[in-house]
Every structure is written in C-alpha cells, then in structure tokens.
C-alpha positions, 0 to 999 in steps of 0.5 A: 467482483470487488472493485479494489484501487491501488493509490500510491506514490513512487520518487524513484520507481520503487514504490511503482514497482510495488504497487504493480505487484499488489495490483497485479495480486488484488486484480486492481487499478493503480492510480498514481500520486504525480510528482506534485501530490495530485491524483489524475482526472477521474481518480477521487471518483475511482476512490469513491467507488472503490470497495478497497483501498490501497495505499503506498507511499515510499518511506521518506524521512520516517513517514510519507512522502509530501506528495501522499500527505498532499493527497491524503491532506486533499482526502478531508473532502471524502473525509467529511462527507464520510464517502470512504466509511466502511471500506477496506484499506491496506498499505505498503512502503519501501525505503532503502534500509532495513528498519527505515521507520516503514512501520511509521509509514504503515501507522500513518497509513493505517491512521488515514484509514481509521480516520476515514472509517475504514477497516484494515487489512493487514498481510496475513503473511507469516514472517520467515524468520527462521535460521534457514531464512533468505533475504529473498523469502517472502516477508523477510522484513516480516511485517503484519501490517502492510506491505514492507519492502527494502531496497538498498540507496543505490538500487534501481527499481529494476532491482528489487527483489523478487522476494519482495515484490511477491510479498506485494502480490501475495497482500493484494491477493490477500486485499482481494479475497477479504474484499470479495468476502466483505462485498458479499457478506454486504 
C-alpha cells in the first residue's frame, strides 16, 4: 500500500473541508499548515516518507496563501538533498469566484513538484460541461490539473458543495490508484 499525505492550508475551513474529501479518497494522512506557515512535529518526516504528495492551498490574491509559500519556501531542505525526487504530486485550491486565478494556484503548485522533481497528477475527470450541466455535477469548474473547488465569500465551509467536495474524493481516489501503480512498478 502507498503511503500518500495530504499537505495543505485552510484560512476559513474550506480548503480543510477539501483536503478531508481528497484524504478520505487517496486513504491518506492530512497534515496541516498552522496559521504561521509551519508543519507540526513529525511532518517533513512524513513528507519524506511519503510515496505522494498532495498539496492544497486556498487561492488567495491568485496564488498561495503565505502560510503555503512559507512552507513551501522551508521545502528548499528536501529540495536540495533531493528527498522528494521521484514522488507523485498533486494539487487542489478553493477560492470564493468561479475562475479566482485557481489555475495559478494549481501552476504554482504544480511548479513546486517539478522543482522537487517529482511527477504529476492531474484529475483525470472529464469536465461536465454539457447544457444539461448542474453547479452540483462533479468537476463543474472543470479542471484537468488539480482539484478545483468555489464557494461563494459568504459561505461557511459548512456549505460547500457536495459536487465539489466528491470531485476532491474522486482526485485522491485518482491520487491512490496511480501511486499503488507507481510503487509496484518500482
């Protein structure tokens, strides 16, 4: 079995609620970004021992919240010893409109796993982009290269949407399956 962690952080709940779905889909660990941009004791050892990684962050001012450019900042460590080489990544954001830049998000992320030499994983979710399309449908925001989710300004985490929330447990699914498939082929 693949040892996946979900490495993320959450201003309001929403990016908790999130990365809750995608590690209840990928059977991972979570492992939170406290509210000063540092990992809790044990975590960069769980991150190096991880066969994937999954990163979230909400979309704040089209990109990362400081907290995750904190720690990914603190990733330059692994970074030079090259502990992360080889490992899956993946990604996921929320942010409160529709577009919200969440795909510079998902390219900052994506960036920080190239840069650690790892490989991507992107949803494999066909968009639901039809006329007969609901705002509930999985991946109605339609994205190919990570998790997307958007919750109005005004939402608590509490109300997310269900639609969302399973296209997060259908990527960790997603996340699970190509890192049991990477970690046997090894």
């Amino acid at each position: 079995m693949s040892k996946i962690v979900v490495v993320y952080h959450s201003g309001y709940g929403h990016t908790q609620r999130m990365a809750q779905a995608v590690a209840d889909g990928a059977g991972a660990q979570l492992l939170a970004v406290d509210a000063d941009g540092n990992l809790p004791a044990g975590g960069w050892e769980a991150l190096d021992a991880a066969d994937a990684i999954v990163m979230g962050s909400p979309t704040y001012m089209g990109s990362v919240s400081w907290q995750f450019k904190k720690f990914a900042d603190a990733s330059s460590k692994a970074w030079f010893a090259q502990t992360w080489k080889d490992k899956l990544f993946a990604g996921f954001t929320n942010s409160a409109t529709m577009n919200g830049d969440k795909l510079s998000t998902l390219h900052y992320l994506y960036t920080l796993a190239m840069q650690h030499g790892g490989l991507w994983v992107g949803t494999g979710l066909m968009p639901s982009n039809s006329k007969a399309a609901q705002r509930n449908d999985v991946n109605y925001v339609g994205s190919s290269s990570g998790a997307m989710a958007q919750t109005p300004s005004d939402a608590g985490a509490h109300e997310m949407l269900p639609g969302d929330l399973e296209t997060a447990r259908l990527f960790g699914q997603r996340v699970a399956a190509t890192a049991q498939r990477w970690v046997k082929g090894a």
